[in-house]
C-alpha positions as CSV (number, residue, x, y, z in Angstrom):
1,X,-57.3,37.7,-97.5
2,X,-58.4,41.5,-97.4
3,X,-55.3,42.3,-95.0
4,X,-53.0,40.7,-97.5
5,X,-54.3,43.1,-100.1
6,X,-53.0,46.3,-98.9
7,X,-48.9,45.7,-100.0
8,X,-50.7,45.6,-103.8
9,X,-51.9,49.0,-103.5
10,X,-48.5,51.1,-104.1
11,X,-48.4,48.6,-107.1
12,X,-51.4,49.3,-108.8
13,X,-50.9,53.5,-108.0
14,X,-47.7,52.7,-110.6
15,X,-49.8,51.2,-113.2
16,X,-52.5,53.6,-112.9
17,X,-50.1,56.3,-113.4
18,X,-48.2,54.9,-116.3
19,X,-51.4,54.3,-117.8
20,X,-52.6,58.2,-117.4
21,X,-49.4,59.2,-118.4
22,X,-49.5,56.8,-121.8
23,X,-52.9,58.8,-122.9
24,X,-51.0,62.1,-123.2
25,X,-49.2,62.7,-126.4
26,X,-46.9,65.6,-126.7
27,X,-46.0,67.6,-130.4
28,X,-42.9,69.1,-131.2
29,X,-43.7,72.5,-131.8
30,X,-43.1,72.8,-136.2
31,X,-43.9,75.9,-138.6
32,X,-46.8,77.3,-140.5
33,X,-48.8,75.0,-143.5
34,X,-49.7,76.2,-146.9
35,X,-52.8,75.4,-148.9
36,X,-53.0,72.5,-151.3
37,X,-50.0,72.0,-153.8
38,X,-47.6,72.9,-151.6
39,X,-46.1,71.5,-148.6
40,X,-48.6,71.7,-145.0
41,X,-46.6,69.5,-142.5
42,X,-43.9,67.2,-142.7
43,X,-43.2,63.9,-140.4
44,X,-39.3,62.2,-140.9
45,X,-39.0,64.3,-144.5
46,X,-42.5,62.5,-145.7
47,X,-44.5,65.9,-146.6
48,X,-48.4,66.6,-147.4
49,X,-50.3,69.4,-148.9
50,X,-53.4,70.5,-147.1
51,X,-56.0,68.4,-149.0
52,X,-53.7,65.2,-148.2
53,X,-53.9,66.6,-144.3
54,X,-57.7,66.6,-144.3
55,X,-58.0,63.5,-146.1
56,X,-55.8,62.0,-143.8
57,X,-57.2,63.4,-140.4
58,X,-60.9,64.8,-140.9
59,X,-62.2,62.3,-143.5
60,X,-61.0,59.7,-141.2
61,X,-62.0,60.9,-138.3
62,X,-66.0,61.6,-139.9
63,X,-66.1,58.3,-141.0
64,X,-65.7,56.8,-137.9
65,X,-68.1,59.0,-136.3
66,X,-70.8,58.4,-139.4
67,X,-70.7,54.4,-138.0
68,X,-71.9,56.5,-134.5
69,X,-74.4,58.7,-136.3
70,X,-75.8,55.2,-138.1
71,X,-76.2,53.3,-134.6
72,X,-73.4,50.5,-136.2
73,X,-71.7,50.5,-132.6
74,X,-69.9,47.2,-132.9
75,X,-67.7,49.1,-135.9
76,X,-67.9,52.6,-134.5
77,X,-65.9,51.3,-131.5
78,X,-63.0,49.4,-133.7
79,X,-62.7,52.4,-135.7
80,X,-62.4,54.8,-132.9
81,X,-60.6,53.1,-130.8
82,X,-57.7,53.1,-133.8
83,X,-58.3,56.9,-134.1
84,X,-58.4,57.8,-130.0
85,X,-55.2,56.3,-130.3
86,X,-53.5,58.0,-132.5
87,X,-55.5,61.4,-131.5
88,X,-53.9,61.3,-127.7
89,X,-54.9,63.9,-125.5
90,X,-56.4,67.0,-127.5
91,X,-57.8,70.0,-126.3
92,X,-59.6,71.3,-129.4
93,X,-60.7,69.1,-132.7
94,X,-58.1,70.7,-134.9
95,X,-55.0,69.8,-132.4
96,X,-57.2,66.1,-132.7
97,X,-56.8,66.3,-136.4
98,X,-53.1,66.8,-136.1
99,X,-52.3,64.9,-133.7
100,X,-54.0,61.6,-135.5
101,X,-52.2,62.6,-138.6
102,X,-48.9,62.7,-137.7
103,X,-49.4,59.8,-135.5
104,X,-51.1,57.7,-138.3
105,X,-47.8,59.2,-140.6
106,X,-45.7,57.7,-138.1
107,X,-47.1,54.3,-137.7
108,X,-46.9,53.7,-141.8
109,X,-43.5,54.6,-141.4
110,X,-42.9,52.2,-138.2
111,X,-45.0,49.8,-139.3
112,X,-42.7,49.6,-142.8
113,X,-39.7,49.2,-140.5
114,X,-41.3,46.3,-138.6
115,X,-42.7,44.6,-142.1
116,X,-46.4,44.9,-141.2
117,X,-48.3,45.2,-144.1
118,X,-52.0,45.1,-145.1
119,X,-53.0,45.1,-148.9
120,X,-56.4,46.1,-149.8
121,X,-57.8,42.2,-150.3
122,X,-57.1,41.5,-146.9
123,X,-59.0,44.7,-145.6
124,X,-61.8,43.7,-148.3
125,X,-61.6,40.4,-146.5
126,X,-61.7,41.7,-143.1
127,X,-64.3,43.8,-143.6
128,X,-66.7,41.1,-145.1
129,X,-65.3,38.5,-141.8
130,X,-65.5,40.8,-139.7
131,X,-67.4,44.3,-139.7
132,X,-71.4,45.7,-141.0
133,X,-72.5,42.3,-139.9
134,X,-76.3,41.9,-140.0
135,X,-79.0,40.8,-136.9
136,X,-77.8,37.0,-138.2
137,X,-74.1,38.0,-137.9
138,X,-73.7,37.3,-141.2
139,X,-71.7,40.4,-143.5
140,X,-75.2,42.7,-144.6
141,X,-73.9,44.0,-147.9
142,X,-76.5,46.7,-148.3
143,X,-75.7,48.3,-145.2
144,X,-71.9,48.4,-146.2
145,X,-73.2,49.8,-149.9
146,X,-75.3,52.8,-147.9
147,X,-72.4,53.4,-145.6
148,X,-69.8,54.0,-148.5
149,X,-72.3,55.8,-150.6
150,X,-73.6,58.4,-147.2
151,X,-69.4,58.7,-146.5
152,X,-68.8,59.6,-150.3
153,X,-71.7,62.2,-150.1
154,X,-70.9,63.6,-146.6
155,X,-67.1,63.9,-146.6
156,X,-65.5,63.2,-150.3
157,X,-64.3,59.5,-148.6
158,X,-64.1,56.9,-151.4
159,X,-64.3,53.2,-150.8
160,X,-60.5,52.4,-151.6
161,X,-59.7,55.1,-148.9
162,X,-62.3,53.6,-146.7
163,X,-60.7,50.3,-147.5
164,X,-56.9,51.7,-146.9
165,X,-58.2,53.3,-143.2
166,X,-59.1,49.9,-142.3
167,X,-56.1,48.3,-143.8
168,X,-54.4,50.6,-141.5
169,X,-56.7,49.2,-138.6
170,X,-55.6,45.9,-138.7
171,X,-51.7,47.2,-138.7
172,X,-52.6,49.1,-135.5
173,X,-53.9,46.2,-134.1
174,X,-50.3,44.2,-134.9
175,X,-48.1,46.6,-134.1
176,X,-50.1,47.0,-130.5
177,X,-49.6,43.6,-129.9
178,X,-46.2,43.5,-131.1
179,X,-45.1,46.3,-128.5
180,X,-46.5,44.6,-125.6
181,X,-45.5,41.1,-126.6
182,X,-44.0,39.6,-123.2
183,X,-45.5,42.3,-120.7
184,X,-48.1,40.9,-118.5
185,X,-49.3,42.3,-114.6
186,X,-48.8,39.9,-112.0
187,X,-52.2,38.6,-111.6
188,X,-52.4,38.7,-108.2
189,X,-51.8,42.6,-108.0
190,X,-55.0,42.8,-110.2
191,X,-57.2,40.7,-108.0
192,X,-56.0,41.7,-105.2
193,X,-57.2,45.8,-106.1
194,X,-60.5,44.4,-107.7
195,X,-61.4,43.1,-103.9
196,X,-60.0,46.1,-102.1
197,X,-62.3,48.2,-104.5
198,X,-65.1,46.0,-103.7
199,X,-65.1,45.9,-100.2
200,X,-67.9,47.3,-97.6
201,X,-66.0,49.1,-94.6
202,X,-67.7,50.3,-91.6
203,X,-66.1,53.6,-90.5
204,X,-66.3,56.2,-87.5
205,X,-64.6,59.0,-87.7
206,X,-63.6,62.0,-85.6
207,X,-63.9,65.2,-87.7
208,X,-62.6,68.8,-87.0
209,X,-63.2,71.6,-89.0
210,X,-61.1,74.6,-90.5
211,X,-63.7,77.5,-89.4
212,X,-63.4,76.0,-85.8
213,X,-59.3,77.2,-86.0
214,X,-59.9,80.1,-88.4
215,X,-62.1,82.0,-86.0
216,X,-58.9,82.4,-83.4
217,X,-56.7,83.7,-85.7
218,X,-56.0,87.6,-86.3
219,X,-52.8,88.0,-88.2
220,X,-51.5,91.7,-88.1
221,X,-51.0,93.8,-91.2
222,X,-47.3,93.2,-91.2
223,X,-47.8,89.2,-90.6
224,X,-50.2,89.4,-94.0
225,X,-47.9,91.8,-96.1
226,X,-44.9,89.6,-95.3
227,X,-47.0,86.6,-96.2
228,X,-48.1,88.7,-99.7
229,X,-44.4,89.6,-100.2
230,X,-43.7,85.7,-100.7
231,X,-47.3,85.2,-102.4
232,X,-47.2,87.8,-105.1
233,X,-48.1,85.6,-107.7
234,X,-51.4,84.3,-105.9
235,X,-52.6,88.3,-106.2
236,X,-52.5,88.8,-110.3
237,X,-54.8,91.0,-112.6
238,X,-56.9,89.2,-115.2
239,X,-55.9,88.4,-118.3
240,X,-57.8,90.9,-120.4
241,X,-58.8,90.4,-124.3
242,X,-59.8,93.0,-126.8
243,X,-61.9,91.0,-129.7
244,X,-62.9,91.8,-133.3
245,X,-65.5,89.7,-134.3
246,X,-67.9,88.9,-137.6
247,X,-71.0,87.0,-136.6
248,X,-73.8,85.5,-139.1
249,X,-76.6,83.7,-136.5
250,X,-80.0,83.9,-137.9
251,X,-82.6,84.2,-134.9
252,X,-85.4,81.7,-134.8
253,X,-88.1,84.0,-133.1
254,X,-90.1,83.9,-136.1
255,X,-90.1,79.8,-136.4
256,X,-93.5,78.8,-136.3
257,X,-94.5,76.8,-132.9
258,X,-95.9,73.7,-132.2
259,X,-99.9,74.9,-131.4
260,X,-101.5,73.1,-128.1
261,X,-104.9,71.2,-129.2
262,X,-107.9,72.6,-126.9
263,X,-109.5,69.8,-125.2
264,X,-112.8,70.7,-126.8
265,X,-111.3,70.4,-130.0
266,X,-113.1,67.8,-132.5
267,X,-110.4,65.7,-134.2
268,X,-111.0,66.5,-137.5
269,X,-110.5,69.9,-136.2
270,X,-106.7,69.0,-134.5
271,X,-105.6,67.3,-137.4
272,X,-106.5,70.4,-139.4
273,X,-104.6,72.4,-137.3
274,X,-101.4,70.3,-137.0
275,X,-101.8,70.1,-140.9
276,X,-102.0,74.0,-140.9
277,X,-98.3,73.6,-138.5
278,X,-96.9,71.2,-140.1
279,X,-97.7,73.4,-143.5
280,X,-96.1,76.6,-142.2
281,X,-93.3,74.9,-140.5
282,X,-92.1,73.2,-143.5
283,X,-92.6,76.6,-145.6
284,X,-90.4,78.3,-142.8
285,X,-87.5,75.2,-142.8
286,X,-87.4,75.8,-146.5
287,X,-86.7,79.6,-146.2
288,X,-84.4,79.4,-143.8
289,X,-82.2,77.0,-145.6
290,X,-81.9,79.0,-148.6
291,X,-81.1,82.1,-146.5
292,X,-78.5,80.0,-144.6
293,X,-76.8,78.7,-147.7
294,X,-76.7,82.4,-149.2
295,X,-74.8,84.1,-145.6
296,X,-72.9,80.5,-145.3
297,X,-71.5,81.0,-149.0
298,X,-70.6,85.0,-148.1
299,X,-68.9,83.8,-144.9
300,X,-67.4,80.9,-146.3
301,X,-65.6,83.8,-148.9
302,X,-64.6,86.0,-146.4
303,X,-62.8,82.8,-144.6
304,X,-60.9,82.4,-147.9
305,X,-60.1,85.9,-148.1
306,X,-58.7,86.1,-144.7
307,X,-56.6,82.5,-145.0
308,X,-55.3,83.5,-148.1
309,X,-53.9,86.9,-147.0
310,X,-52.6,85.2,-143.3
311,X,-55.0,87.5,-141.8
312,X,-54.3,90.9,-143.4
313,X,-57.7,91.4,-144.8
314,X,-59.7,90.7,-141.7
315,X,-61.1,94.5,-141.4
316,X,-61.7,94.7,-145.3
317,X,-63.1,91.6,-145.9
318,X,-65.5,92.2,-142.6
319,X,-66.8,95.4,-144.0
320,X,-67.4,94.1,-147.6
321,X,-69.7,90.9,-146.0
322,X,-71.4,93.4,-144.1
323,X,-72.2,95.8,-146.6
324,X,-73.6,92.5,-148.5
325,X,-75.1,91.3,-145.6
326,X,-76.5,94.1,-144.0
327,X,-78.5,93.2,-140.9
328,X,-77.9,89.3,-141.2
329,X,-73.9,90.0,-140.3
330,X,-73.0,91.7,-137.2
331,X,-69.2,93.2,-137.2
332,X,-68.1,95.0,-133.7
333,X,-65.2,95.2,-131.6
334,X,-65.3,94.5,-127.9
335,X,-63.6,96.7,-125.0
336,X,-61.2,94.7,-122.9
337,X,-62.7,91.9,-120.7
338,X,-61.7,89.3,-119.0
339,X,-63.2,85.6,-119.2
340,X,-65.8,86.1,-116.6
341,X,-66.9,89.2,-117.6
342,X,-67.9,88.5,-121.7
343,X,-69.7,90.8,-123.4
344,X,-73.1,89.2,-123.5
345,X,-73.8,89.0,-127.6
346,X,-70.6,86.3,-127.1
347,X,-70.9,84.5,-123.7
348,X,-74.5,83.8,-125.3
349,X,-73.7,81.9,-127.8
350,X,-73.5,78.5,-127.8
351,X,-71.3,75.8,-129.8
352,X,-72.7,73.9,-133.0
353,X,-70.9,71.3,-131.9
354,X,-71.9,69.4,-128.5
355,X,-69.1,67.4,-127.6
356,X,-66.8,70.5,-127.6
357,X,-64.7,70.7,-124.4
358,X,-64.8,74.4,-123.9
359,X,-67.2,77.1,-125.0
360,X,-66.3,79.9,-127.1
361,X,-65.1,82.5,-124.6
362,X,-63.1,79.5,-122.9
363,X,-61.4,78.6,-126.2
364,X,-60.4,81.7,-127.5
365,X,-59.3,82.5,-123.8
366,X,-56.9,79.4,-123.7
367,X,-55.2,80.4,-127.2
368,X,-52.0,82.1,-126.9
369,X,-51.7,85.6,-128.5
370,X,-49.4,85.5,-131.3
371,X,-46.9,87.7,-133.2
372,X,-48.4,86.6,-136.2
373,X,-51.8,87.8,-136.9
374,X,-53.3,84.7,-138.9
375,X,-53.0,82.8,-135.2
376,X,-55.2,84.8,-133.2
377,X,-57.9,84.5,-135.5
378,X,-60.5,81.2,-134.9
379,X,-63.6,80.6,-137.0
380,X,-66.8,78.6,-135.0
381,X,-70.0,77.0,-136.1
382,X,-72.6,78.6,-133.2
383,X,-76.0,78.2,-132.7
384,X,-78.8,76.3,-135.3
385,X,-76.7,77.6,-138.2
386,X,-74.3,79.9,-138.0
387,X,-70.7,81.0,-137.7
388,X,-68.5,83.4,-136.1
389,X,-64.8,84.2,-137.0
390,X,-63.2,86.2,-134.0
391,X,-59.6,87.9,-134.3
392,X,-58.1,88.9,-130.8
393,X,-56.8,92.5,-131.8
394,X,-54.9,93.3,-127.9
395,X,-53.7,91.0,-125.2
396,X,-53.4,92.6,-121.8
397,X,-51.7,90.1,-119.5
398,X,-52.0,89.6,-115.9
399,X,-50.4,91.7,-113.4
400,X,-49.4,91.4,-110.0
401,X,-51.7,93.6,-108.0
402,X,-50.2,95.8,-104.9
403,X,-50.3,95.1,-101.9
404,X,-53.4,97.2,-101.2
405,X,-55.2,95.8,-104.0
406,X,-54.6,92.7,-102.4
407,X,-54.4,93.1,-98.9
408,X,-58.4,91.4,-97.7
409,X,-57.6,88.8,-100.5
410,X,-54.0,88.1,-99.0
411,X,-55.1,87.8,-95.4
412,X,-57.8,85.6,-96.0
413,X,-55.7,83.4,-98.0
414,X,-52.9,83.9,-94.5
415,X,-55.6,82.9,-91.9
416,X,-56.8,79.8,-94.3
417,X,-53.4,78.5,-94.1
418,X,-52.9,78.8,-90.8
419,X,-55.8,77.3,-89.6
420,X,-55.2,74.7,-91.8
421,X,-51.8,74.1,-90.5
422,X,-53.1,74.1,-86.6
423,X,-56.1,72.0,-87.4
424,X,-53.9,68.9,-88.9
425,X,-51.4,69.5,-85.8
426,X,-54.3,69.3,-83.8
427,X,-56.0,65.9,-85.7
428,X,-52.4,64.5,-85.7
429,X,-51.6,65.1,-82.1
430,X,-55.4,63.5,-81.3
431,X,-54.6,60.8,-83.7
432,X,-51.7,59.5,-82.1
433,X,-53.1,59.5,-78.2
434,X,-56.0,57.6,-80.0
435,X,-53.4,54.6,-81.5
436,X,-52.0,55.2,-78.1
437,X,-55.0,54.2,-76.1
438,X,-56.1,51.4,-78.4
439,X,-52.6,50.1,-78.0
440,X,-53.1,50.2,-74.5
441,X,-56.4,48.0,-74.8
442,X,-58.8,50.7,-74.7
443,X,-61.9,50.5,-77.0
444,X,-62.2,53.0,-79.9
445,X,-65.6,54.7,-77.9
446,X,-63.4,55.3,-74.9
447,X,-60.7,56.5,-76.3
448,X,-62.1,59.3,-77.9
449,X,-64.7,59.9,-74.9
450,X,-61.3,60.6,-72.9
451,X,-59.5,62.8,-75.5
452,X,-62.9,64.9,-75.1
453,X,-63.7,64.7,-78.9
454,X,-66.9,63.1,-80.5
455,X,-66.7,60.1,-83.1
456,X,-69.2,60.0,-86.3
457,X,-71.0,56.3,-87.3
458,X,-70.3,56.3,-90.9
459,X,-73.0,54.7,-93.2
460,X,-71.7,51.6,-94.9
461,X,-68.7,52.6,-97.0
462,X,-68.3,51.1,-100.3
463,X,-66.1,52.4,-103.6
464,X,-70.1,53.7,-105.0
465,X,-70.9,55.4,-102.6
466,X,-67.8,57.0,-101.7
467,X,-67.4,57.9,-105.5
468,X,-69.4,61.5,-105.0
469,X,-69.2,62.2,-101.2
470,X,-65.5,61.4,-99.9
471,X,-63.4,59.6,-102.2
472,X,-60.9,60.4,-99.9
473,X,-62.3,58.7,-97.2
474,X,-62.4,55.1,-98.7
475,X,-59.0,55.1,-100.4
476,X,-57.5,55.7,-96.9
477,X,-60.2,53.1,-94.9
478,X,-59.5,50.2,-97.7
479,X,-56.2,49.9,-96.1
480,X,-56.4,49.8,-92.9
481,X,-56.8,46.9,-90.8
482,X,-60.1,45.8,-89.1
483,X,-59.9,47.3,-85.6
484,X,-57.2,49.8,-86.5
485,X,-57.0,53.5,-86.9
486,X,-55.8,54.4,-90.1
487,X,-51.9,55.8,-90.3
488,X,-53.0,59.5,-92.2
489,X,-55.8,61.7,-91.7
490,X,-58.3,62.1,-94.4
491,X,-57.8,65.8,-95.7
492,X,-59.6,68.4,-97.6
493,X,-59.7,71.9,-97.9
494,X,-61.8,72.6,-94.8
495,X,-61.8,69.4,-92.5
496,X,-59.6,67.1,-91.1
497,X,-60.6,62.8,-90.2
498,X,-59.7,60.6,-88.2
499,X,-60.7,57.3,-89.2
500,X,-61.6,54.1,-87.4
501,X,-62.5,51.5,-89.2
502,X,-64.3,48.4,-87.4
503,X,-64.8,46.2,-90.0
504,X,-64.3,45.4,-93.9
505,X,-66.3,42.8,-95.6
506,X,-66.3,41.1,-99.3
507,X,-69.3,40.0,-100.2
508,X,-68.6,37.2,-102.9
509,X,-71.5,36.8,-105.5
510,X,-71.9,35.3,-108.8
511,X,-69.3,33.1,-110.4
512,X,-66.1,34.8,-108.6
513,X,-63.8,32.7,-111.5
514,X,-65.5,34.4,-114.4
515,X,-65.4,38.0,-112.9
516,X,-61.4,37.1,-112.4
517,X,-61.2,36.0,-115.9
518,X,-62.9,39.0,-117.3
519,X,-60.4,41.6,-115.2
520,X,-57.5,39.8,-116.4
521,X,-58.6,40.3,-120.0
522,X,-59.1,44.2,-119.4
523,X,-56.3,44.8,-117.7
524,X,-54.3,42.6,-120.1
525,X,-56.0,45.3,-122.9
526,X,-55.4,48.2,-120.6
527,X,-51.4,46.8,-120.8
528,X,-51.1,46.7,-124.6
529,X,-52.7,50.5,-124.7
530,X,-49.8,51.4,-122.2
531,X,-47.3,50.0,-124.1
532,X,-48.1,50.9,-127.9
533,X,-48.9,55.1,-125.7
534,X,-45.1,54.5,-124.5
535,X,-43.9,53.3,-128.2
536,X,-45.4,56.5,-129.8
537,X,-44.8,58.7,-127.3
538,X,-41.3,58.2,-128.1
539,X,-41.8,57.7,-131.5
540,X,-42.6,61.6,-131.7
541,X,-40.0,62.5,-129.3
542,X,-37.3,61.0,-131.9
543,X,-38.8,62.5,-134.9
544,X,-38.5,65.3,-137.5
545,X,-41.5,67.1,-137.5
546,X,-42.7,70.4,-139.1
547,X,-46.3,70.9,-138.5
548,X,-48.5,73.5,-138.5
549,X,-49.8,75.6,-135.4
550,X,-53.2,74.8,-134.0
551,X,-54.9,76.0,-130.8
């Protein structure tokens, strides 16, 4: 059976790559938004205002995370699995905003075409049938009550927009199906890469290293500036950036700590003194947030003055906060520097936000400088409690360097590649007298021992264990025959493999059917999310769309 499996695998690469390529939405690049009242973004001539925008993306979104925050999984993961749909692949939170909005515009509009609809009853309905449901399954009205009245105090969210997000839930969920009515995998490609990913291979292989070929190699200094000639852009400059920044980020030295009981302590006499902590502590949480929600009000001002003048006021409105701030704000302008080289009063701060993909440095580093000034300014929650805005005031872009800049750099990159290319002639030559020999009837032990090289016993070789040590390694062994050297070397940057493999097992356990059963029913899933990716991905493609820019 395991032999049979290998013609699935080019199969399976195809849906795997369909599937990766179905995550990533793309956006028609649109023009700037205005503030509420007028119009923010547009999708097929349907246009919103900027309150309608973060109704429609950040209310949404929060609400869905609030069923994370409140442990209600079973609803946290229909919700966000409507709103990772429509979000696509994002690198920031506010490209995530717009991407969900103009994706959730576009399926109303779709879904219109298709005559889907939802009224409010039936979401009423399915939300009794179907979500808050109690430890008895049974719909737990009081936990849907607290829900709507923590989402109405956190983020503005009503119940009839809770009601219409989830009415647009259930449309999701029939226009998905809709798409992918018909499609189906071949289930014997699906079964047939389950076992080849659960197989145990025993491996030897015969392994040569890079350092072994780099050591021979002495290119001359015409050899290395020929080879920089055609390499120039390998050898560039940093991109350097030159930041204005205002920064509120109250310092916690002075928060009173936890004391540590002496063991001769009575406990009347610990108590006391965790009373005495607990006393202080509370005292010192109480400050602080008043102080926070005076500089969080003063920054929050200087925002609006910057938004509303695109920018212009940046330096004014920096030194007014500052003169109201005094020590609690910190305005400055950096020197150039490039991303690895931060000034340390940045690199050192960290994100409010933990899931965020990319530190501070990293984002503002992956924005694009702009022509208009309101787009190289970004605003970020840092630390216990406070904010930054940063404006990037000069971009210096990255050069080539010459060649005597980059002349060590250029002939270590020469050598690499040249040892690289004689090591894989070398495995590839050694490879094929090996097939040659087993061919002839020669065991795998001889034939190496008379090619003068040395084979490796591999450990047990499963899909886990492979996973952090050399993917590589078992991707090429699970398809090669028992007995059989495999047709390509295992590569990486340094080393070369040949690989033997003497034997490949699967270990059956459990009820086999079932395990089938429950693949088919992901991968069927996994189909329909292809599908409905495809459907909006072109979707967008065909629309109008004016939106705003976001980094």
């Amino acid at each position: 059976m395991i032999e049979n499996m290998r013609k699935y695998t080019g199969l399976m690469v195809v849906v795997l790559v369909l599937l990766a390529a179905g995550l990533i939405l793309t956006m028609k690049p649109g023009g700037s938004g205005g503030g509420a009242g007028s119009n923010f973004m547009s999708v097929n001539g349907q246009a919103i205002d900027r309150l309608a925008y973060s109704k429609l993306g950040g209310n949404a979104i929060s609400a869905t995370q609030l069923f994370g925050q409140s442990q209600n999984f079973n609803d946290f993961f229909k919700l966000s699995e409507f709103v990772r749909s429509l979000s696509g692949s994002a690198l920031s939170e506010e490209q995530q905003r717009l991407n969900f909005v103009t994706n959730r515009l576009l399926l109303q509009q779709a879904s219109e075409k298709l005559g889907l609809y939802s009224s409010p009853e039936v979401a009423q309905q399915f939300i009794q049938d179907n979500m808050f449901q109690g430890r008895d399954g049974t719909f737990d009205p009081k936990a849907y009550a607290e829900y709507i009245n923590t989402l109405d105090r956190a983020v503005g969210m009503k119940e009839r927009e809770f009601e219409q997000l989830v009415a647009e839930y259930i449309v999701f969920t029939k226009v998905r199906d809709l798409v992918a009515g018909g499609l189906e995998l071949d289930p014997k490609v699906a079964i047939a890469e389950d076992q080849l990913a659960r197989q145990t291979i025993q491996t030897s292989t015969v392994d040569f290293k890079i350092l072994d070929f780099a050591k021979e190699i002495k290119p001359s200094e015409e050899e290395v500036k020929a080879y920089w000639e055609t390499h120039k852009d390998r050898y560039k400059t940093q991109r350097l950036l030159k930041l204005s920044y205002v920064l509120t980020n109250l310092s916690d030295a002075d928060e009173p700590k936890r004391p540590s009981p002496n063991p001769e302590m009575s406990p009347e006499e610990v108590s006391k003194q965790t009373l005495e902590y607990q006393t202080k502590h509370a005292e010192w949480t109480k400050n602080r947030k008043e102080h926070t929600k005076v500089l969080t009000k003063m920054f929050s001002d200087f925002i609006d003055s910057v938004q509303d003048s695109e920018g212009q006021t940046f330096d004014q409105a920096a030194t007014i906060v500052k003169e109201n701030g005094g020590a609690d704000f910190q305005v400055a302008t950096t020197e150039a520097f490039a991303i690895d080289n931060a000034p340390a009063e940045l690199s050192k701060l960290t994100l409010k936000d933990a899931s965020a993909r990319a530190g501070i440095i990293e984002s503002i580093f992956a924005k694009k400088f702009s022509d208009e000034l309101i787009y190289n300014i970004d605003f970020f929650q840092v630390g216990r409690d406070g904010n930054i805005a940063i404006r990037i005031d000069e971009e210096i872009k990255p050069a080539v360097k010459s060649f005597d800049d980059a002349a060590e750099l250029a002939r270590e990159d020469l050598i690499q590649d040249l040892a690289n290319k004689a090591m894989l002639d070398h495995a590839e030559a050694k490879r094929s007298k090996l097939v040659e020999a087993l061919g002839a009837g020669k065991s795998f032990a001889d034939a190496v021992a008379a090619e003068g090289l040395e084979a490796q016993l591999q450990a047990p070789l499963t899909q886990e264990s492979a996973q952090q040590a050399n993917p590589g390694l078992f991707r090429i062994a699970q398809v090669t025959t028992a007995n059989e050297i495999a047709a390509t070397l295992v590569e990486a940057s340094d080393s070369a493999q040949i690989v033997f493999v003497a034997d490949r097992s699967l270990q059956l356990t459990g009820d086999e059917a079932l395990k089938e059963s429950q693949l088919l029913e992901r991968n069927a899933t996994q189909l329909k999310y292809i599908a409905f990716n495809a459907w909006l991905i072109e979707l967008n493609e065909t629309a109008e769309l004016t939106l705003p820019r976001v980094n």
